[in-house]
DODOVO-623668 format. One line per 10 residues: number of its first residue (from 1); for each residue x, y negated, z of N, C-alpha, C. Coordinates in nm, 2 decimals, decimal comma. Each point is the difference from the previous one (the first is absolute). Example, Ala and Ser with C-alpha at 12.3 -4.5 7.8 and 13.67 -1.06 7.14 Angstrom:
2
1	1,32/0,57/0,78/-0,09/-0,12/0,00/0,09/-0,12/0,00; -0,04/-0,11/-0,07/0,09/-0,11/0,00/-0,08/-0,11/0,08
//
This chain:
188
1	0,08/0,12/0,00/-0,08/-0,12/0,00/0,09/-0,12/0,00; -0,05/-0,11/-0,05/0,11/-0,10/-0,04/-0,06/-0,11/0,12; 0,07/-0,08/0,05/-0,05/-0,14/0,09/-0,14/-0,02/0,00; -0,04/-0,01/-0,09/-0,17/-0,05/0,01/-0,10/0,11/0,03; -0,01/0,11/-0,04/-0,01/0,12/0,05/0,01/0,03/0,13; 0,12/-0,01/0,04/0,02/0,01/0,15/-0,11/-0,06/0,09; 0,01/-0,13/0,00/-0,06/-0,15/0,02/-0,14/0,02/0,02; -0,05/0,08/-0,14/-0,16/0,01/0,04/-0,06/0,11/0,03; 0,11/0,10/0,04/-0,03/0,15/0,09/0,01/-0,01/0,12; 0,08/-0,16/0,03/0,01/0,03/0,14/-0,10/-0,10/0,06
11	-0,08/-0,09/-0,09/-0,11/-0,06/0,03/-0,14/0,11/0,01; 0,04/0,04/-0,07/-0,15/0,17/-0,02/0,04/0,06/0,14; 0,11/0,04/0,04/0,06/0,06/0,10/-0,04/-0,07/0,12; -0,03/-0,09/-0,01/0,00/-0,09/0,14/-0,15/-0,01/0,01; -0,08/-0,02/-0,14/-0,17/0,02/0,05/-0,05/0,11/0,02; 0,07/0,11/-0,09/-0,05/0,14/0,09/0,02/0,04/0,10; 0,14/0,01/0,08/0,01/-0,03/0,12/-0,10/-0,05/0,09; -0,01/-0,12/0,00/-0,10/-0,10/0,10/-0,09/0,04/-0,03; -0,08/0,04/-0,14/-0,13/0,11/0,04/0,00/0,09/0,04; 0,08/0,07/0,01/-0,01/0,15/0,09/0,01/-0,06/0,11
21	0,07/-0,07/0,08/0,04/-0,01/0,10/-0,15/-0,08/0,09; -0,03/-0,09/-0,10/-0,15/-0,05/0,08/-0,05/0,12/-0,03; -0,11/0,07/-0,07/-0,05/0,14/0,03/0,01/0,06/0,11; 0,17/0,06/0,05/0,01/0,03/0,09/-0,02/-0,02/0,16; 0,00/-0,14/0,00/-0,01/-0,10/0,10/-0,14/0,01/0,05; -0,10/-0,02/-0,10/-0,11/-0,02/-0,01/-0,09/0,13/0,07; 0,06/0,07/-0,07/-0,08/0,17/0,04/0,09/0,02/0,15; 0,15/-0,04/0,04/0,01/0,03/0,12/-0,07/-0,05/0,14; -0,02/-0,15/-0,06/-0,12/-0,10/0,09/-0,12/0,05/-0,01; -0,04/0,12/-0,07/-0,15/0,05/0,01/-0,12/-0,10/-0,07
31	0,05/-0,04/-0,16/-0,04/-0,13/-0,05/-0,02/0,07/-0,12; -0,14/0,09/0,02/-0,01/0,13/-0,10/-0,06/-0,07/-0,12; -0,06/-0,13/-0,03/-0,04/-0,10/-0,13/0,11/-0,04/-0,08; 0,08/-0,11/0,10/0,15/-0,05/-0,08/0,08/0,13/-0,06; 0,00/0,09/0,06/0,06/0,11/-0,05/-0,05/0,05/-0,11; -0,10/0,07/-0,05/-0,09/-0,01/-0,08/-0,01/-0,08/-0,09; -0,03/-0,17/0,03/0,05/-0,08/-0,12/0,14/-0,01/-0,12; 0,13/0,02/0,13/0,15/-0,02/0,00/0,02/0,10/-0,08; -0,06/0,14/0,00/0,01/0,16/-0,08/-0,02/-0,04/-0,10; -0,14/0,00/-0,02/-0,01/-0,03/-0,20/0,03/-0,15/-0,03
41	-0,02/-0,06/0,07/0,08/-0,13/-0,11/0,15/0,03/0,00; 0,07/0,09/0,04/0,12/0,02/-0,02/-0,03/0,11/-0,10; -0,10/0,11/-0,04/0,00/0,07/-0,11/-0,06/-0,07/-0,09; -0,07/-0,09/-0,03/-0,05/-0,10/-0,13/0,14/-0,06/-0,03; 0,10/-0,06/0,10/0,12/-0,11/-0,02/0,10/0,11/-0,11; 0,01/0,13/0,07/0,06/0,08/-0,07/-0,07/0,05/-0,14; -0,09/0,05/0,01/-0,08/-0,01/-0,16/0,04/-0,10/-0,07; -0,04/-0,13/0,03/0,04/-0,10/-0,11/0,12/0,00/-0,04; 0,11/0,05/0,08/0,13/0,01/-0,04/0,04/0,09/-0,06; -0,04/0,12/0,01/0,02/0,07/-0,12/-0,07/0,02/-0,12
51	-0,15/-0,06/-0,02/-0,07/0,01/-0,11/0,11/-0,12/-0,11; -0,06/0,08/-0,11/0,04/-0,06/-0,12/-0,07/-0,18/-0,03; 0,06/-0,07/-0,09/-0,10/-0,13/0,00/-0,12/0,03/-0,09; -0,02/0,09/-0,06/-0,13/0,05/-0,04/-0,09/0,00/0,07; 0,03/0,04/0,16/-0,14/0,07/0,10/0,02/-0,07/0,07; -0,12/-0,14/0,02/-0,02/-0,13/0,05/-0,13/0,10/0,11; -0,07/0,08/-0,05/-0,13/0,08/0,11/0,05/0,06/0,14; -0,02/-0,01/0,12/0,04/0,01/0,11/-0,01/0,15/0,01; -0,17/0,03/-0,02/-0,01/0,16/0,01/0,10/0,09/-0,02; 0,04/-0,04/-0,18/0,06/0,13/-0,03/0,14/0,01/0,02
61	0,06/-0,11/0,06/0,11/-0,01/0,04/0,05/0,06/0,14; -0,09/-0,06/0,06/0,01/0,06/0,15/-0,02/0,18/-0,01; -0,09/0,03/-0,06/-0,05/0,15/0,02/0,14/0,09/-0,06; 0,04/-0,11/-0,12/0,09/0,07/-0,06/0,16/0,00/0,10; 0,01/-0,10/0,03/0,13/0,00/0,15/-0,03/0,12/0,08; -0,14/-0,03/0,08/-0,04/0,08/0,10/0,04/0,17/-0,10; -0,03/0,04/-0,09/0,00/0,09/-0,04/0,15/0,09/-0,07; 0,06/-0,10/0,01/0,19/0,00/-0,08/0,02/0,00/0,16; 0,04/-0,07/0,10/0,08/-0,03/0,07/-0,07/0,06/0,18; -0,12/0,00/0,00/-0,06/0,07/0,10/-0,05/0,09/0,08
71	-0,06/0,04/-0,14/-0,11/0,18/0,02/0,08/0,12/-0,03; 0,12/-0,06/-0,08/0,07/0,14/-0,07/0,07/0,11/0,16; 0,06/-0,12/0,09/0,04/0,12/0,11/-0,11/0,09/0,12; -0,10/-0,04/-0,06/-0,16/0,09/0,03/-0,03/-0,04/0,19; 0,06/-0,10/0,03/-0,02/-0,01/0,16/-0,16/-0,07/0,03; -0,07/-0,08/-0,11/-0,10/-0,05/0,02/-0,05/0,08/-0,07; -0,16/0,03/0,06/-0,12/0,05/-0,08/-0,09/-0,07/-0,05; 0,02/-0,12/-0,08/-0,08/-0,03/-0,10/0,06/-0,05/-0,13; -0,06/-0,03/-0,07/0,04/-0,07/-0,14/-0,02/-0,16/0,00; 0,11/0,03/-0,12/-0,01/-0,18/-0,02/-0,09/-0,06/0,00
81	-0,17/0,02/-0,08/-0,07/-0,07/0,03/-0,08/-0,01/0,10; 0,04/0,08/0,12/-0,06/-0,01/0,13/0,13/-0,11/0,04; 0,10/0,00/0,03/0,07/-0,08/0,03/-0,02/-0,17/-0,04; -0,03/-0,01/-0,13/-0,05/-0,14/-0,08/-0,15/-0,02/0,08; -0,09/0,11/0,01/-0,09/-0,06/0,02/-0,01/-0,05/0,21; 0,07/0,07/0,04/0,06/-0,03/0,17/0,09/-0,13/-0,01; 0,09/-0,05/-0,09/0,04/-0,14/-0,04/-0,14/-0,11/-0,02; -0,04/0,05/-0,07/-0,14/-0,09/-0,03/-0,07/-0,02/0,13; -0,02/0,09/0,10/-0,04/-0,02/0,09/0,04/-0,09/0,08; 0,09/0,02/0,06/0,09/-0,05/0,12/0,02/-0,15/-0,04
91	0,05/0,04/-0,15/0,02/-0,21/-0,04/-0,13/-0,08/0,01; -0,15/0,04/-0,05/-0,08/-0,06/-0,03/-0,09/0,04/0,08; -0,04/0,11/0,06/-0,08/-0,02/0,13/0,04/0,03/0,15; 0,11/0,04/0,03/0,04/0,03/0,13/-0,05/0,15/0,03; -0,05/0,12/-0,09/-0,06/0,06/0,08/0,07/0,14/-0,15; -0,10/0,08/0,02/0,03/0,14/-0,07/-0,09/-0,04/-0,15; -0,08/-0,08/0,02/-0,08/0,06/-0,13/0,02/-0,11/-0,14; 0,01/0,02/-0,07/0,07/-0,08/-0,15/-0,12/0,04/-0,08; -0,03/-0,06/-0,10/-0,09/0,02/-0,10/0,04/0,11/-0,09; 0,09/0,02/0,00/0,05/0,14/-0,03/-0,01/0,14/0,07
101	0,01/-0,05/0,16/-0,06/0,14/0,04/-0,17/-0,01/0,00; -0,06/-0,10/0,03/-0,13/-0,03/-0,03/-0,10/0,12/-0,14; 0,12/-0,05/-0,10/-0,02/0,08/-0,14/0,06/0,12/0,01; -0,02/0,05/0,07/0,06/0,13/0,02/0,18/0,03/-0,09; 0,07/-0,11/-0,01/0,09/0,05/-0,09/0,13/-0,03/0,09; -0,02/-0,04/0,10/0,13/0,04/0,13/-0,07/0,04/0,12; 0,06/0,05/0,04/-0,02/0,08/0,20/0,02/-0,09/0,07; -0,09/-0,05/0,11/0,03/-0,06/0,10/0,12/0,05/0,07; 0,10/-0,08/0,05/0,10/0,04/0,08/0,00/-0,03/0,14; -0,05/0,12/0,10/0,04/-0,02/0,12/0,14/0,00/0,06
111	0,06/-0,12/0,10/0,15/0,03/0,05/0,00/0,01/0,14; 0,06/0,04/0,00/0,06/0,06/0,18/0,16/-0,07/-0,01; 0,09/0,04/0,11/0,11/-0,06/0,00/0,08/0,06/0,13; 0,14/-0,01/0,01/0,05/0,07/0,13/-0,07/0,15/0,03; -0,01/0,05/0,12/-0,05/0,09/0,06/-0,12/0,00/0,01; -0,13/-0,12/-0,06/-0,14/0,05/0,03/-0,06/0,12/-0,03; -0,10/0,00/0,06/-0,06/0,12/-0,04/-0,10/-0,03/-0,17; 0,09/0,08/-0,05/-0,07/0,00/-0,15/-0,21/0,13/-0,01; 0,06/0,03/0,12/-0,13/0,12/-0,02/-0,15/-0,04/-0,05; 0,01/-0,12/0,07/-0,15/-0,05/-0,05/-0,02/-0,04/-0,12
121	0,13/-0,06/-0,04/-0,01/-0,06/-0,16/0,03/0,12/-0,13; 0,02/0,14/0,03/0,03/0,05/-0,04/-0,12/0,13/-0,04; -0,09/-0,04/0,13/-0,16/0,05/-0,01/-0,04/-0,05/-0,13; -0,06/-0,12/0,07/-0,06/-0,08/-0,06/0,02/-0,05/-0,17; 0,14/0,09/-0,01/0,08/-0,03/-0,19/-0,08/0,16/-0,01; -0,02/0,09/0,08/-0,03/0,16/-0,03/-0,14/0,01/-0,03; -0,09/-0,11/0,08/-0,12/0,00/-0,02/-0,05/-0,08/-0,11; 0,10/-0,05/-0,09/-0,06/-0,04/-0,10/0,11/-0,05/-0,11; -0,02/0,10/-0,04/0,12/0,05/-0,09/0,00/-0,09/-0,11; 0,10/0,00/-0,08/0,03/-0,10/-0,12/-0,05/-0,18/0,06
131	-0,04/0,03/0,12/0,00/-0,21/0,06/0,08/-0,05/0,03; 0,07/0,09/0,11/0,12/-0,09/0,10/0,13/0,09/-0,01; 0,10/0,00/0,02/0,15/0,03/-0,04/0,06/-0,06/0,19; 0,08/0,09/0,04/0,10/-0,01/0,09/0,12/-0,05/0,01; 0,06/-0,13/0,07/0,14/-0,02/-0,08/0,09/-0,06/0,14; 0,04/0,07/0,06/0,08/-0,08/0,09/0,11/-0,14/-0,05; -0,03/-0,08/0,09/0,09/-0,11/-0,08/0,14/-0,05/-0,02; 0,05/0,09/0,14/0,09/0,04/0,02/0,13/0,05/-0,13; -0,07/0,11/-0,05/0,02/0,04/-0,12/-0,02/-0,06/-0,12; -0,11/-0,10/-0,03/-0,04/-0,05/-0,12/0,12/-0,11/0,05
141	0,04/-0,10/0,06/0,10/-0,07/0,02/0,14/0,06/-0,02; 0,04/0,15/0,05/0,14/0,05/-0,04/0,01/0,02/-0,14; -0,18/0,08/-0,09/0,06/0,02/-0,13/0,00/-0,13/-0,05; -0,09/-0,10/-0,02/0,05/-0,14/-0,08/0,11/-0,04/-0,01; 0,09/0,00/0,14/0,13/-0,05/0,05/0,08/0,15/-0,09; -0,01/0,08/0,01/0,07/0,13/-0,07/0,01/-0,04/-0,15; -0,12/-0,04/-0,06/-0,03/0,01/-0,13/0,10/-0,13/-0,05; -0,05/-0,10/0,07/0,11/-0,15/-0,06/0,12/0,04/0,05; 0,04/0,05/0,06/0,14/0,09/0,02/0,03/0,08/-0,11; -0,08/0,07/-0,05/0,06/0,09/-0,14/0,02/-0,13/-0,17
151	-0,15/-0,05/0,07/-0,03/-0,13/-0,13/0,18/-0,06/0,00; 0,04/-0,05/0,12/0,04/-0,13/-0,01/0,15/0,09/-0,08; 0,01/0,11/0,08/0,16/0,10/-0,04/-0,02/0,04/-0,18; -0,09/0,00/0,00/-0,02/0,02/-0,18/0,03/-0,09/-0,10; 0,06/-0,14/0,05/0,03/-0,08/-0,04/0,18/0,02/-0,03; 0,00/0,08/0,07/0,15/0,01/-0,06/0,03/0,07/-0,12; -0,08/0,06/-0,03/-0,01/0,14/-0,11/-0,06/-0,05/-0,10; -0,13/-0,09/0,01/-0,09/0,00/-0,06/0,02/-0,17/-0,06; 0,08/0,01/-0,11/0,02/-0,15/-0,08/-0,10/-0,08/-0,01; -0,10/0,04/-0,06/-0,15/-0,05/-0,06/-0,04/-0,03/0,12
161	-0,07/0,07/0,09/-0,01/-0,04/0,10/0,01/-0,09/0,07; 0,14/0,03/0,05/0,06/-0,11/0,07/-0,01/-0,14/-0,09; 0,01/-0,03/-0,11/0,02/-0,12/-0,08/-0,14/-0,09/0,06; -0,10/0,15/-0,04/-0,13/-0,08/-0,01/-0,04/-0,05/0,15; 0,06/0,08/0,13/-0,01/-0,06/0,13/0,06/-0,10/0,03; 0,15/0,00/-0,06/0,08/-0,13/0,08/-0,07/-0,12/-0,13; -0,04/-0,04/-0,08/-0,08/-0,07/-0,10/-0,12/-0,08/0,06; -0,05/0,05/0,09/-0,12/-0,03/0,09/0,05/-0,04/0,16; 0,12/0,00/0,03/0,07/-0,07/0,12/-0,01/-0,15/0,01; 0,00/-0,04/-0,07/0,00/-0,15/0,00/-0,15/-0,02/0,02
171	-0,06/0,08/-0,02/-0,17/-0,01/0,06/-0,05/0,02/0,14; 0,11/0,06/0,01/-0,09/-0,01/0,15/0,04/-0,08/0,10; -0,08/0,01/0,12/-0,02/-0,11/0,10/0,07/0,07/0,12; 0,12/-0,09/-0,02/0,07/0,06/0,18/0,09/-0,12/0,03; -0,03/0,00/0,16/0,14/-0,10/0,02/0,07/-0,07/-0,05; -0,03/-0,17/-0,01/0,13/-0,05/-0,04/0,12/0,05/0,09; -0,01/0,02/0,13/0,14/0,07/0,05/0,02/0,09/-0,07; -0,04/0,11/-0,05/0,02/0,09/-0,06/0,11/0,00/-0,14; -0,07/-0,12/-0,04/0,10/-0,05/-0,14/0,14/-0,04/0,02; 0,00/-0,10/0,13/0,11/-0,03/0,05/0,11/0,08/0,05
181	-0,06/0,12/0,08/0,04/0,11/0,09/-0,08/0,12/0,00; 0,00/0,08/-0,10/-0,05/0,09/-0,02/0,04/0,14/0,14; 0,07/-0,03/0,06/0,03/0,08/0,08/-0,04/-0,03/0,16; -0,16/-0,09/-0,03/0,00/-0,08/0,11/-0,11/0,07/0,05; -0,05/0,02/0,17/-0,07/0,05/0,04/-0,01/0,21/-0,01; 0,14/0,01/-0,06/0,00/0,16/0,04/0,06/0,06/0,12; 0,02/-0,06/0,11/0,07/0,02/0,12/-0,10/0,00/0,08; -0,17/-0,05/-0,02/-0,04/0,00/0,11/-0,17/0,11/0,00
//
């Protein structure tokens, strides 16, 4: 990678970072919404980064990340468009149900987190099958953070890719400290 390259991996490096890191924060304070929001807006932020400039549609982008970079290590039980439509949710109403699971074309997603007891939500997905999906969040936070971990390492291999990610660096919104001292706020 030549100087400029560097430059805008280590600005990518520094927002993904601070997104995982709030996530983590979030869900360790027991701040099961922010967490929730911080998750998929960190898998839409990642979608748009790797979709092509052809695919300006949010859907097929996300489902398609969620599906390349997510589902393949089989630790979550549902699909991408249960996942998009649980994004839909959480951004726009606070709650489980999206007009997509409405239309029957995503699962409501129930979350548990830590050591709760999942038993009741795990009925309640048994008693009415094809509605609700089980997802500890715990896990849906490790694979996203797992997945932009493989995303971000593919950049070394992956020319196209990478071109088309660090290309869209200059777009995004992080710290003027960041620009200045990209190495700033990783000690704490």
């Amino acid at each position: 990678m030549d100087e400029e390259e560097i430059w805008r991996f280590t600005i990518l490096a520094s927002a993904v970072d601070h997104s995982w890191r709030a996530m983590e924060k979030t869900l360790e304070s027991e701040w099961v919404l922010p967490a929730l929001t911080l998750t998929y807006g960190f898998i839409d932020n990642m979608a748009y980064l790797a979709a092509d400039e052809t695919e300006s549609r949010v859907r097929p982008r996300f489902e398609r990340w969620v599906s390349d970079w997510m589902l393949s290590r089989g630790r979550l039980n549902c699909k991408a468009c249960d996942l998009y439509g649980a994004r839909c949710a959480v951004l726009h109403t606070w709650s489980a149900e999206s007009s997509m699971s409405e239309k029957g074309e995503a699962k409501h997603i129930l979350y548990y987190y830590g050591n709760a007891d999942s038993a009741p939500l795990h009925e309640l997905a048994r008693r009415h099958p094809g509605l609700y999906i089980v997802v500890q969040l715990d896990t849906l936070i490790a694979e996203t953070k797992q997945a932009g971990v493989s995303f971000i390492g593919s950049l070394d291999t992956n020319e196209k890719l990478r071109e088309r990610v660090l290309s869209k660096v200059d777009k995004l919104y992080v710290s003027p400290a960041t620009w200045l001292n990209p190495g700033i706020g990783t000690d704490s």
